[in-house]
C-alpha positions in Angstrom: 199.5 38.6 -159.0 202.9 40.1 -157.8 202.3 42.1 -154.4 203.1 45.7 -154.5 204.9 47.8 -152.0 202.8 50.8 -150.2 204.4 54.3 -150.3 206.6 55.2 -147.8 205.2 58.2 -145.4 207.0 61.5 -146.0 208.5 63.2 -143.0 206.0 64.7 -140.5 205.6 68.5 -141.1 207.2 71.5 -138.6 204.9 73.0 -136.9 204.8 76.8 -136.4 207.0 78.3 -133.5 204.5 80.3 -131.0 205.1 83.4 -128.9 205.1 81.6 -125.6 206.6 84.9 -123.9 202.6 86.0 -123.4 200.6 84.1 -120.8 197.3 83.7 -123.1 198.0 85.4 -126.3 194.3 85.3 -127.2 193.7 87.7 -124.3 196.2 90.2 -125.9 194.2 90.3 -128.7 191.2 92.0 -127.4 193.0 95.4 -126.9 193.1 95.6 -130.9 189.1 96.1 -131.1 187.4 98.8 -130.2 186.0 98.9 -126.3 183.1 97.0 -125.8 183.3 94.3 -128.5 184.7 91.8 -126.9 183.7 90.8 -123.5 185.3 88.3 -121.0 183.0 86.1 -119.5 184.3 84.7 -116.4 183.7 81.7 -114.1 183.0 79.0 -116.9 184.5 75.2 -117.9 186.9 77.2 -120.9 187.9 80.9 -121.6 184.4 82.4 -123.1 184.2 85.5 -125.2 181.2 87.2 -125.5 181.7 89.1 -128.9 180.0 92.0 -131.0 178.6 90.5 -134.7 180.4 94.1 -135.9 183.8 92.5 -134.9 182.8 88.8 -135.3 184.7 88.3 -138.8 187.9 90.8 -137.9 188.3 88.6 -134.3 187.6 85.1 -136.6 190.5 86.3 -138.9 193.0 87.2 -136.4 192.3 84.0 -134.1 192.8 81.4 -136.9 195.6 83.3 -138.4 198.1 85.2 -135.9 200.6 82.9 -135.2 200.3 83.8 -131.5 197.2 82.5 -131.0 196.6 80.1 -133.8 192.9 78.7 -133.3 192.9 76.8 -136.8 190.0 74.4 -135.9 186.8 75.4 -135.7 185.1 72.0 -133.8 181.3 73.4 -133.8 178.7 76.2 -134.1 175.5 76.1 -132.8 172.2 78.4 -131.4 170.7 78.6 -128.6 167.1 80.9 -128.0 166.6 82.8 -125.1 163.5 84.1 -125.4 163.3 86.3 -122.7 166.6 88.5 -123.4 166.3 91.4 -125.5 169.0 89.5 -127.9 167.1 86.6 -128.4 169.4 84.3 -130.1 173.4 83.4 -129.0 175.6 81.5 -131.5 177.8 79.9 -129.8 181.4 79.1 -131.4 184.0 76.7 -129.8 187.3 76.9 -131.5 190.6 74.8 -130.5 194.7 75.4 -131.0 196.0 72.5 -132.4 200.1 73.9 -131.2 198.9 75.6 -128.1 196.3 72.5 -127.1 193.7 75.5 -126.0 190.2 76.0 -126.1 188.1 79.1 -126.7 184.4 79.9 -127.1 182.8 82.9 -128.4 179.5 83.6 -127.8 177.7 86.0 -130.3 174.2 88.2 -129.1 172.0 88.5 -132.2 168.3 90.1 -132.1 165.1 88.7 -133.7 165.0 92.3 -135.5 168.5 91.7 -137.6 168.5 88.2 -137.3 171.8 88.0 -139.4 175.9 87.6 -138.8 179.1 87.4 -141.5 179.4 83.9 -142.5 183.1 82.8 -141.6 183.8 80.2 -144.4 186.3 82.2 -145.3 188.2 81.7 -142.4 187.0 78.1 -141.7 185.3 76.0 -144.4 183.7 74.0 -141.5 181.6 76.9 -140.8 179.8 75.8 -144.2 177.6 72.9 -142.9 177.5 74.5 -139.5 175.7 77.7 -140.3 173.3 76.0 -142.4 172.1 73.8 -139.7 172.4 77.2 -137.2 170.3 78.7 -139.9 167.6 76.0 -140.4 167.6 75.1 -136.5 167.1 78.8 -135.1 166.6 81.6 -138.2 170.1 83.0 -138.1 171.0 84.5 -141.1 174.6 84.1 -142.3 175.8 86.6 -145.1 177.5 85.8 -148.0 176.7 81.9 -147.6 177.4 80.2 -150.8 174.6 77.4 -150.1 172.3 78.8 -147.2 169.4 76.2 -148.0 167.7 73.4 -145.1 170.1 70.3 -144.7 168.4 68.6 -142.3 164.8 68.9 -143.0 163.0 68.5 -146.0 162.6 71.7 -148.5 158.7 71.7 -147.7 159.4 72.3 -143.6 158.7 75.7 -142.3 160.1 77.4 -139.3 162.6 76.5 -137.4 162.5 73.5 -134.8 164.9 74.6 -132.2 163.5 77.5 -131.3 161.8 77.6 -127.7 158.2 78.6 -129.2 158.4 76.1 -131.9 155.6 73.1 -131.9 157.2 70.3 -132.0 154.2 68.3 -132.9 153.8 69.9 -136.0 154.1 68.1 -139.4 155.2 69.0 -142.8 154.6 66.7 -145.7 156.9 66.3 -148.6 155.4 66.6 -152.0 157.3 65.8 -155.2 157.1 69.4 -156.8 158.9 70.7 -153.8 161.5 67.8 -153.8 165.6 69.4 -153.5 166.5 69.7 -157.1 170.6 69.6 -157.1 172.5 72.4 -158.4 175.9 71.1 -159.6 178.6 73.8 -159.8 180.4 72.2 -162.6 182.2 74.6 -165.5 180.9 74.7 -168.6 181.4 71.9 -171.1 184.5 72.7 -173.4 185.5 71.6 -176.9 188.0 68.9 -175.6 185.6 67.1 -173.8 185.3 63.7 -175.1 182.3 62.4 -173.9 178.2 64.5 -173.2 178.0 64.3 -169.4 175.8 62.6 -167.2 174.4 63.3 -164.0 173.6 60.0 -162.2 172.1 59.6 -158.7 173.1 57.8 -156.0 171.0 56.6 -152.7 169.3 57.3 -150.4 168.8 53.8 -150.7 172.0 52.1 -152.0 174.4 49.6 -150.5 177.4 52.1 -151.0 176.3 54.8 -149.1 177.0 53.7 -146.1 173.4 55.3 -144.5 170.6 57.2 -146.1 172.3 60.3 -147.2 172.2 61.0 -151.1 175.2 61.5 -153.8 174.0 63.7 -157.2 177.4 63.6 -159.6 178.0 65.1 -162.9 179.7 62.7 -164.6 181.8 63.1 -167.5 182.9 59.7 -168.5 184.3 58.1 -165.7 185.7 61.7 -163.8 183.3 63.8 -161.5 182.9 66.9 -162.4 180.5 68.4 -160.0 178.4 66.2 -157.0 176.2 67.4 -154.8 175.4 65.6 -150.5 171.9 65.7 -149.3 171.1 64.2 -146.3 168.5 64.3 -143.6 166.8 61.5 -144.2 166.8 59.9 -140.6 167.2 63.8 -139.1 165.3 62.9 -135.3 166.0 66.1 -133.8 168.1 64.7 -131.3 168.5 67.8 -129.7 164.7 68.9 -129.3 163.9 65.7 -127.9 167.0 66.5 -125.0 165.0 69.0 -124.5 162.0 67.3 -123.6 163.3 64.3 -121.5 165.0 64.6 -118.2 169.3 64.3 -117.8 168.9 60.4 -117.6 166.2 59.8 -119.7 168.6 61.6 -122.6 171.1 58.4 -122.5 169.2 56.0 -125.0 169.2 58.6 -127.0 173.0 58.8 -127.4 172.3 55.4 -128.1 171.0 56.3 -131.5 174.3 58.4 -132.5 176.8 56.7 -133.8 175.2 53.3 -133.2 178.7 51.2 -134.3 180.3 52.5 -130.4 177.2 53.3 -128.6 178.8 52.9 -125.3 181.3 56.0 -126.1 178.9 57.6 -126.9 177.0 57.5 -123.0 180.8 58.1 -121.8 180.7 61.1 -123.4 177.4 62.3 -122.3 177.5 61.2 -118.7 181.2 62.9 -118.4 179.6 66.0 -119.0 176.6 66.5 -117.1 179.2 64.5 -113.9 181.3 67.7 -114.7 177.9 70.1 -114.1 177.3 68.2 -110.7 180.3 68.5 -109.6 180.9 64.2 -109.1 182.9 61.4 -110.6 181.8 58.4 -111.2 183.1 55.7 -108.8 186.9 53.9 -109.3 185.1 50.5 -110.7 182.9 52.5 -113.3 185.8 54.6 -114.7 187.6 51.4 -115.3 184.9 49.6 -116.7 184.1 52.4 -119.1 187.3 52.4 -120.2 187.5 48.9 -121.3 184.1 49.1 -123.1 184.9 52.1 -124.6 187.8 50.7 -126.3 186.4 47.7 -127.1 183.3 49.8 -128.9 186.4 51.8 -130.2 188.2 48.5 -131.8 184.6 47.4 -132.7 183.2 50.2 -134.8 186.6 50.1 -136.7 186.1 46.7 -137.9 182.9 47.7 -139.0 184.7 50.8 -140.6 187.6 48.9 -142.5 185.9 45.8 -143.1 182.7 47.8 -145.2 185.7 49.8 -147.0 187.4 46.2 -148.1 183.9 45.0 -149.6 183.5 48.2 -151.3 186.8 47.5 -152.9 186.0 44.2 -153.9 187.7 42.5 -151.0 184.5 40.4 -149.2 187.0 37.8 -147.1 188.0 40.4 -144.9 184.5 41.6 -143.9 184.0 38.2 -142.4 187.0 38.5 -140.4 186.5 41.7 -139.3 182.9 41.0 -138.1 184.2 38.1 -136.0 185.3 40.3 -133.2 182.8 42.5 -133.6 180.3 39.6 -132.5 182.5 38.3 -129.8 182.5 42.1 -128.4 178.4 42.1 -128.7 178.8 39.2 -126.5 180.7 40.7 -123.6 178.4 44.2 -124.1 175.2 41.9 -123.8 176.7 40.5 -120.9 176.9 44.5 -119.3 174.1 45.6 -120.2 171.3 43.1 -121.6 171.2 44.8 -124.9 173.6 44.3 -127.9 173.9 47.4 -130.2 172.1 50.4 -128.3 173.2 49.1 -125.1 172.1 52.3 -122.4 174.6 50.8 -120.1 176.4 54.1 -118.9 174.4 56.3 -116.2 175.5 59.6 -115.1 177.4 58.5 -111.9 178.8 55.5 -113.2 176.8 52.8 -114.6 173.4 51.0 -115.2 174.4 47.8 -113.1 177.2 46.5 -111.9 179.3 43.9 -114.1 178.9 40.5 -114.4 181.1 38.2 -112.4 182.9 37.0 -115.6 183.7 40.3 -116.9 187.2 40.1 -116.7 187.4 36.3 -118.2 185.6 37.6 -120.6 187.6 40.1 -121.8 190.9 38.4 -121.3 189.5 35.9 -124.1 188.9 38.5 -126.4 191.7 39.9 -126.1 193.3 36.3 -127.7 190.4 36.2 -130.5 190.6 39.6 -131.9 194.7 39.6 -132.9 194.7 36.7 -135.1 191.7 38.4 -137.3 193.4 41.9 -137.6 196.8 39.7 -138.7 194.6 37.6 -141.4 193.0 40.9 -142.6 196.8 42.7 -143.1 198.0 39.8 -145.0 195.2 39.5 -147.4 195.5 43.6 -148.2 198.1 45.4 -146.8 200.4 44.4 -150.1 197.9 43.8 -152.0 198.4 45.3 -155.5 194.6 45.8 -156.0 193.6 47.4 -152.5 196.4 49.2 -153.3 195.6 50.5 -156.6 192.0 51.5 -154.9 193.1 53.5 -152.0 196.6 55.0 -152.1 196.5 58.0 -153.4 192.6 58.1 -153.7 190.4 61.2 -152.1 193.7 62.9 -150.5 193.2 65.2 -147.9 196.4 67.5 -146.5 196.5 68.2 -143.0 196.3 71.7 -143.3 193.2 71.0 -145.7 192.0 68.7 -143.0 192.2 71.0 -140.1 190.5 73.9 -142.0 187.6 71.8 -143.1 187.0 70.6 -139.0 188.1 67.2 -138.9 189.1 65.1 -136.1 190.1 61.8 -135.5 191.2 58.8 -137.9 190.6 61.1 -140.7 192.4 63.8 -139.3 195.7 61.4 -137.9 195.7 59.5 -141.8 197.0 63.1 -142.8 199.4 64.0 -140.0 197.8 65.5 -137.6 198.6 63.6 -134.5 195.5 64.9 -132.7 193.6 62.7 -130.2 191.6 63.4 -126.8 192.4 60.7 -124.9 196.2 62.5 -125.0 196.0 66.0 -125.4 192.9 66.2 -123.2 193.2 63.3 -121.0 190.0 61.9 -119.2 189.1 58.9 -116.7 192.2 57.3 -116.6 193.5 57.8 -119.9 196.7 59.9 -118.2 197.9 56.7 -116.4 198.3 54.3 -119.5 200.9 53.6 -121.7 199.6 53.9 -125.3 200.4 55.6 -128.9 198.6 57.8 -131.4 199.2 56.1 -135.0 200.0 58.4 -137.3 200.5 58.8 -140.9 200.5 61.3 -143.4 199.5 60.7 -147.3 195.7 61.8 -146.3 194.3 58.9 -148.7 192.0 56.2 -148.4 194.5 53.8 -147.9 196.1 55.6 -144.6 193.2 55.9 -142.8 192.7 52.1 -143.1 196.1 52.1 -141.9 195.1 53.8 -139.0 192.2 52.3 -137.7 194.2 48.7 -138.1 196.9 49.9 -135.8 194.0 52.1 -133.4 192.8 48.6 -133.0 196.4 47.2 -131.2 196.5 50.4 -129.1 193.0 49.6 -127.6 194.0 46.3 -126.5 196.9 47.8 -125.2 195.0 50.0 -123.2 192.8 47.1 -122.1 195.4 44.9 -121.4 196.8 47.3 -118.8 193.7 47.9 -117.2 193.2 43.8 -116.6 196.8 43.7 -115.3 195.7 46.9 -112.5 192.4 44.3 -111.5 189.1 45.5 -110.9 188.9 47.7 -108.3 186.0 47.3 -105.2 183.4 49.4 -104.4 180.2 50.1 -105.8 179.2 50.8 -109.9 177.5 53.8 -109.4 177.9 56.6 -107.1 176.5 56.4 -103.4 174.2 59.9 -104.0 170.3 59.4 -103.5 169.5 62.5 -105.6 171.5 61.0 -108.5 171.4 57.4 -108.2 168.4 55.3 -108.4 168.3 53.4 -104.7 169.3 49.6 -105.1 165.7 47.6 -105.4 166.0 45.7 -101.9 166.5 49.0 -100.3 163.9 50.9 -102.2 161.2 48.1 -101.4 162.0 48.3 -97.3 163.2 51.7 -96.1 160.9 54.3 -96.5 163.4 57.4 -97.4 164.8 55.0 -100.5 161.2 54.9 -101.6 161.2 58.7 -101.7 164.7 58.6 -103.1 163.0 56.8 -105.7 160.3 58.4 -106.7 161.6 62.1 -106.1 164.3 60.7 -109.4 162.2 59.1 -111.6 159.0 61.9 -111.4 161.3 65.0 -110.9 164.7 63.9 -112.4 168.0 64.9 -111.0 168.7 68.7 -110.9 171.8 70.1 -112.6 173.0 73.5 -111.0 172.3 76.5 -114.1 175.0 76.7 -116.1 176.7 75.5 -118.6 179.7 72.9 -119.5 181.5 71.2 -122.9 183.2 68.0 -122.2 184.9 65.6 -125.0 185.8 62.6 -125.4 187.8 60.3 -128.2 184.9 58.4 -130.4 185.9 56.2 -132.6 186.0 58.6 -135.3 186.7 62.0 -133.9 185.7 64.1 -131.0 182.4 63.7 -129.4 181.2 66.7 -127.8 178.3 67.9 -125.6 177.9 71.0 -124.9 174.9 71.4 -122.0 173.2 74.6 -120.9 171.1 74.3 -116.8 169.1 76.6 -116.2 169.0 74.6 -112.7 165.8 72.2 -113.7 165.4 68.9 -114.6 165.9 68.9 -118.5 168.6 70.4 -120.5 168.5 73.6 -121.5 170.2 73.4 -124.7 171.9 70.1 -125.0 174.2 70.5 -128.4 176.1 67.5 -129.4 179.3 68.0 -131.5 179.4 64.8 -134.0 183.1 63.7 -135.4 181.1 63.2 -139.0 179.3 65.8 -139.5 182.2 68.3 -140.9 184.1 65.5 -142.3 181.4 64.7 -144.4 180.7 68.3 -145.7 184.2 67.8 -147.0 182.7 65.0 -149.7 181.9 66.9 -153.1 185.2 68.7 -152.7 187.7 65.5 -152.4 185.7 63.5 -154.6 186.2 66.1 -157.6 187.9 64.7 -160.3 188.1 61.3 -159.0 186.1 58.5 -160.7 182.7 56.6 -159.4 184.5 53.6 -158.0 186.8 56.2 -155.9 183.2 58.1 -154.7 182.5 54.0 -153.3 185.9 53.3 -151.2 186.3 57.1 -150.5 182.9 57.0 -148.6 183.7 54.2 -146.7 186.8 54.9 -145.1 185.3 58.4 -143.8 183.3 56.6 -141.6 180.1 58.7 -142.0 177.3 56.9 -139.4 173.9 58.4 -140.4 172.8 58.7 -137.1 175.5 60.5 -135.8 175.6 63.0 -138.5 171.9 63.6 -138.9 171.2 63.4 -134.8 
């Protein structure tokens, strides 16, 4: 079969001048809202508003839009109860520039009374899944919702789980009666329809899906017409159980996110409650993370591309792509003891220290894993098939893209040349040579193209890193209210013994307040945003998952596509259930 040629990328898109002339625009913009709406809130990680649900939609609306200030992604939403305040409830907003590179958050007081605030889809279309899950989580109320209905639990729970007063041991049972019945938002059926339509379901349980979420489509023929996400199904209440546990005892739990690049995903946790304590993790640690976390990073994309390529027919290339992924098990079991959910990072640094052949062993990988991404480019990159199956299938713009919430692969494959590790530089990340791949049809295809080439960059970075050598010192930091005391020392000096015990039965105590910290997952930004109120536990632990509003984005970019595009379009998002259900 003759090869074909892929497109050729269009230019990349201007971006918008910016009044630079004013030394936060954002601040300017208060003085246009009547006194007392808007409230600076000093003496936190990012510039905090504390804003009046009378203004909330006016300040939304001249944030995203004025070109001075530009806020255009909305990265997460979420509650938190104080129960004690005469405003029971905050939701929390954090919102980011993509020309300006800035953060904001705006904090909104609601009451138990009027337990209700303007729904901002119409600004952002992320807001959609967010304020459902705000809504099911903690009773906020969002008006004018399109869909305001559970997502996360089942139709027959009652109440809502976040709250502080909520029983968590409580059960609700799921009878068939009460079961979600879909409601597909397709137009009518016209006269030039050629064939009745069909509504056909699709998982929970079904090789395609990638995890146990559930497709409902309105078929006719072969085109969609109308579908319909439910998911939920795996839903652990991540962040309930935070609440529960102490700082440490939260890491295996992180674990359980997006379980492809588990390690990233205690980087990103540990980087944040560090930032609350005031400490970095020791020389040695930082660099070790680093190397894991892009081997996780190349990892979970092999799992990413080489799922896609089976759903497309192409089964050769998931064999090649899992090779490496088995050889980076091996260095990961070699950490940490454990293979998928490995626990290995510790706030401070990490569990143990590294085996003695850490750096052998990642020199070899870094000779096994090129001559598998090479095979898997030849098979598919010209291949007339993959190419009829992805290019040009579920296209996303990057203005589309941006307003829906995405980050990430997804977000780059459409032009947006957004990514952490530059534009917010952590660890070491600011010291090593490296690009951001970048391409801009927005298809299925491109974001293949993306993770292949994310794959060279990460043992780019890695190879850098070897070349610097392991640096000396200890693995974890030397701090006996944060560190667990080595277990020579614990069993003969008497203060390690307290050390000891003092951490595991008390936990290590965060100073009150509160902190959001990112980092660069494998398929977006990873967030966490903490709340101290000086004890043991979190607060409020939120976590920000990369999937979840790239996933709400599904029954829109699927419209008018056929089945077979639903299959490879699902795949190349990258949706991990446990990430996007927490």
């Amino acid at each position: 079969m003759p090869a074909t040629s892929p497109p050729q990328s269009p230019p990349e898109p201007t971006v918008t001048e910016l009044d630079t002339t004013v030394a936060d625009p954002a601040a300017a913009l208060i003085e246009q809202f009547p006194p007392g709406t808007i409230t600076v809130q000093e003496g936190l990680d990012q510039p905090t508003w504390i804003v009046d649900k009378s203004v909330l939609a006016a300040v939304a609306r001249e944030l995203c839009d004025n070109p001075a200030t530009r806020f255009d992604l909305m990265l997460d939403l979420c509650g938190v109860d104080y129960p004690e305040r005469a405003q029971r409830f905050e939701v929390v907003y954090h919102l980011y520039s993509l020309p300006r590179g800035q953060r904001l958050r705006l904090k909104v007081p609601v009451g138990e009374d009027d337990l209700s605030l303007p729904s901002l889809i119409p600004v952002w279309k992320a807001a959609n899944w967010f304020e459902r899950e705000a809504w099911e989580m903690f009773g906020v109320r969002f008006e004018n919702h399109p869909n305001l209905r559970r997502l996360l639990t089942h139709e027959a729970f009652q109440g809502h789980p976040l709250r502080k007063d909520y029983d968590s041991a409580r059960r609700w049972i799921l009878t068939e009666e009460k079961m979600y019945m879909p409601k597909l938002d397709a137009a009518p059926e016209g006269p030039d329809d050629l064939f009745e339509r069909m509504t056909i379901n699709i998982g929970p349980s079904h090789p395609a899906m990638h995890g146990t979420f559930r497709i409902v489509a309105e078929m006719d023929g072969e085109n969609i017409v109308a579908s319909d996400v439910e998911i939920g199904y795996l839903h652990r209440c991540f962040e309930k159980m935070a609440e529960t546990h102490t700082w440490q005892q939260v890491i295996p739990y992180t674990d359980r996110l997006n379980y492809c690049s588990s390690f990233i995903n205690n980087i990103g946790y540990c980087r944040t409650v560090e930032a609350m304590l005031g400490i970095e993790a020791p020389p040695r640690a930082v660099w070790a993370s680093m190397i894991l976390s892009e081997f996780s990073r190349i990892m979970d994309h092999c799992v990413c591309n080489g799922a896609t390529l089976v759903d497309a027919g192409a089964l050769t290339n998931f064999f090649f792509l899992y090779q490496p992924r088995e050889e980076i098990y091996g260095l990961l079991e070699a950490c940490s003891g454990a293979r998928l959910t490995v626990s290995y990072g510790r706030i401070g640094g990490l569990a143990q220290d590294l085996p003695l052949d850490f750096v052998e062993r990642s020199e070899r990988l870094l000779e096994i894993i090129p001559p598998f991404i090479d095979d898997v480019e030849k098979l598919v990159n010209r291949n007339r098939i993959w190419i009829d199956r992805s290019v040009g299938v579920a296209t996303v713009t990057a203005e589309e893209a941006i307003n829906w919430g995405w980050t990430g692969p997804c977000l780059r494959a459409s032009g947006v040349p957004y990514d952490v590790r530059k534009a917010h530089p952590y660890d070491l990340y600011d010291t090593i040579d490296f690009n951001v791949p970048v391409y801009y049809g927005g298809d299925v295809y491109d974001r293949y193209r993306v993770r292949m080439d994310e794959m060279r960059e990460s043992m780019k970075i890695i190879r850098q890193l070897l070349d610097r050598g392991m640096p000396e010192g200890r693995y974890i930091v030397d701090d006996p209210h944060i560190a667990l005391p080595d277990k020579e020392t614990a069993y003969n000096q008497m203060e390690a013994m307290i050390y000891h015990f003092k951490l595991i039965m008390d936990g290590i105590q965060v100073p009150a307040g509160e902190y959001y910290h990112m980092v660069e997952a494998a398929n977006g930004e990873l967030g966490f945003y903490a709340i101290s109120d000086g004890g043991p536990k979190p607060y409020r632990l939120k976590v920000r998952p990369p999937c979840f509003p790239i996933f709400s984005t599904f029954p829109d970019m699927i419209r008018g596509g056929s089945i077979s595009d639903l299959v490879v379009s699902l795949g190349g998002l990258n949706v991990i259930a446990g990430e996007l259900e927490r």
